[in-house]
C-alpha positions as CSV (number, residue, x, y, z in Angstrom):
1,X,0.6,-13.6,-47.3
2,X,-1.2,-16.6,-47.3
3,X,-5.5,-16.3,-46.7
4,X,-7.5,-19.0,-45.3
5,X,-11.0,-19.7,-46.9
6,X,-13.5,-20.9,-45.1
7,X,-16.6,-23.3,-45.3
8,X,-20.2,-22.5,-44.4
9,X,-19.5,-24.6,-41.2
10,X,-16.2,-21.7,-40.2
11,X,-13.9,-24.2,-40.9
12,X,-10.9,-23.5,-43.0
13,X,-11.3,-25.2,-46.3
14,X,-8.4,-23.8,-47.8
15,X,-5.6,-21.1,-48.1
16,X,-5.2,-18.5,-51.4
17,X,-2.0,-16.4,-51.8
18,X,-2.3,-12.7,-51.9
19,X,-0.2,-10.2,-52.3
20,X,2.0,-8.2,-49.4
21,X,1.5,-5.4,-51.6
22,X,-1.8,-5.2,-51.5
23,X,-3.6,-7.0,-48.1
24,X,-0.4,-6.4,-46.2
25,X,-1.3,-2.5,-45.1
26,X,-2.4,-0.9,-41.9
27,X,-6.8,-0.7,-41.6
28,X,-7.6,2.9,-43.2
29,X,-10.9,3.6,-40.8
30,X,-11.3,7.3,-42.8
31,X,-10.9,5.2,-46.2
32,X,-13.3,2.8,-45.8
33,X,-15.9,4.9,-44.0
34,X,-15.6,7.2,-47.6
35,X,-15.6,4.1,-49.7
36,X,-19.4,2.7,-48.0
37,X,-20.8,6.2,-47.8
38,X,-20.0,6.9,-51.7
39,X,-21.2,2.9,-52.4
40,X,-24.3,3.9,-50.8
41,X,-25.0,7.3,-52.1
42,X,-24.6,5.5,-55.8
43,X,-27.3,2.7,-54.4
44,X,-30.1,5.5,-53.8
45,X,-32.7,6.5,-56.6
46,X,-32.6,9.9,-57.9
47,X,-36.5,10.5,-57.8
48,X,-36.7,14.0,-57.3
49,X,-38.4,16.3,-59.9
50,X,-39.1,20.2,-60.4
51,X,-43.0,20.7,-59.6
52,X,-44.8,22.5,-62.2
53,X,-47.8,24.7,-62.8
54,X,-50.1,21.5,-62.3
55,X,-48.8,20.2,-58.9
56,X,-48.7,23.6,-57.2
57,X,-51.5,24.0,-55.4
């Protein structure tokens, strides 16, 4: 399978080979919906903390 690569204009610049194996499958909609939400949930700071004595009011 043969991938064009294109230019900042859209033009095709160029082609790259890839594999069947590979680039050649059927769109997974589930697969890549699980794939961005796990991306994202990695991306987010883990900020929360146990309040103690001090910050109870």
């Amino acid at each position: 399978m043969d991938l064009k690569l294109l230019n900042d204009q859209g033009q095709a610049a160029s082609t790259v080979a890839a594999s069947d194996v590979v680039f050649g499958r059927e769109f997974n909609e589930s697969l890549v919906h699980q794939i961005v939400v796990a991306f994202q949930a990695n991306a987010r700071s883990a900020n929360s903390q146990q309040k103690t004595r001090g910050t109870v009011s």
